[in-house]
N, C-alpha and C positions, 0 to 999 in steps of 0.2 A: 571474556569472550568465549563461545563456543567454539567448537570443533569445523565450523563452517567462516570463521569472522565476521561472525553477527553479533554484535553486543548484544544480550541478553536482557538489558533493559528497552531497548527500542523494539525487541518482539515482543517483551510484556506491555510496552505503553499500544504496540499495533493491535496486541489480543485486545486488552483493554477496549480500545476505539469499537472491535468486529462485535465483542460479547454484548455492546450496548446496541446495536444492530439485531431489529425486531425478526425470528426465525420467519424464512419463507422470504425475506426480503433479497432483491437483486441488488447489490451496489457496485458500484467500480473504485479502482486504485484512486484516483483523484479523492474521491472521498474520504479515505483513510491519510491520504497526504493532508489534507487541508486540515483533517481534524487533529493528528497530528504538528503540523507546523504552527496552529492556533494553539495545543496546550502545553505542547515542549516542543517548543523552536529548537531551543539551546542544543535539546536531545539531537533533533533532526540534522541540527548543520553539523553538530559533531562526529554524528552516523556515515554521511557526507565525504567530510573531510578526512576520516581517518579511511575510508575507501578509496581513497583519492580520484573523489571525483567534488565537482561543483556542487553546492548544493543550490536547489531551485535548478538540475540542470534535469534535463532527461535521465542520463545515464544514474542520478541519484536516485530517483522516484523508480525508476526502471526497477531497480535495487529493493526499493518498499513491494512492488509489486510481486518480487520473488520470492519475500518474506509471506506475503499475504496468500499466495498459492501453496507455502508449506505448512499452513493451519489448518489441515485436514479434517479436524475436529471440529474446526468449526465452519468453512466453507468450504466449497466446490464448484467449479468452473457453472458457469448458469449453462441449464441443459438447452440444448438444439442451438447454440454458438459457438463460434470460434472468435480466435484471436483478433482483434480488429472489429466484433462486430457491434461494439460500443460507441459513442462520440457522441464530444462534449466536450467541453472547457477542461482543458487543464489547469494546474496552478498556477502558471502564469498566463492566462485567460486565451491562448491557442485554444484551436481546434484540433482535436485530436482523436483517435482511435484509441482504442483501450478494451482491456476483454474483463466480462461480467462475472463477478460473483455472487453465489447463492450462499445465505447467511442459512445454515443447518440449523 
């Protein structure tokens, strides 16, 4: 684990997901969740569980999404948006709010 409690494999399986993400593209957190939960479940619920939170909950995905805003390298908040100004299905098929990232 890192210095923040972030296993350091579920930042390299999230990099992994972002660096296959074509530059100039917008995506949101849901995306990375799903693509994630599809290739290392195992990883996900683990990530999860040792944060003691649910996993498939909010507060766990909430978790991937803070992950995915400190890859500075490789995205950035989508320009002329804020928080909330995404929606769409989340992973358990709610409708949800979620804020956009730009693949650098």
């Amino acid at each position: 684990m890192n210095n923040t409690g972030v296993n350091n494999s579920i930042v390299d399986a999230i990099r992994e997901i972002i660096i296959e993400i074509p530059e100039g593209k917008i995506f949101d957190s849901h995306f990375v969740i799903d693509q994630l939960k599809k290739d290392s479940s195992d990883m996900y619920s683990e990530f999860a569980i040792r944060n003691n939170v649910a996993p498939n909950s909010g507060a766990a995905n909430g978790l991937i999404a803070l992950i995915i805003g400190r890859q500075t390298d490789l995205v950035k908040k989508a320009p002329n948006t804020s928080t909330g100004d995404f929606f769409g299905a989340n992973s358990r098929g709610n409708n949800s709010e979620c804020t956009g990232w730009l693949k650098l």
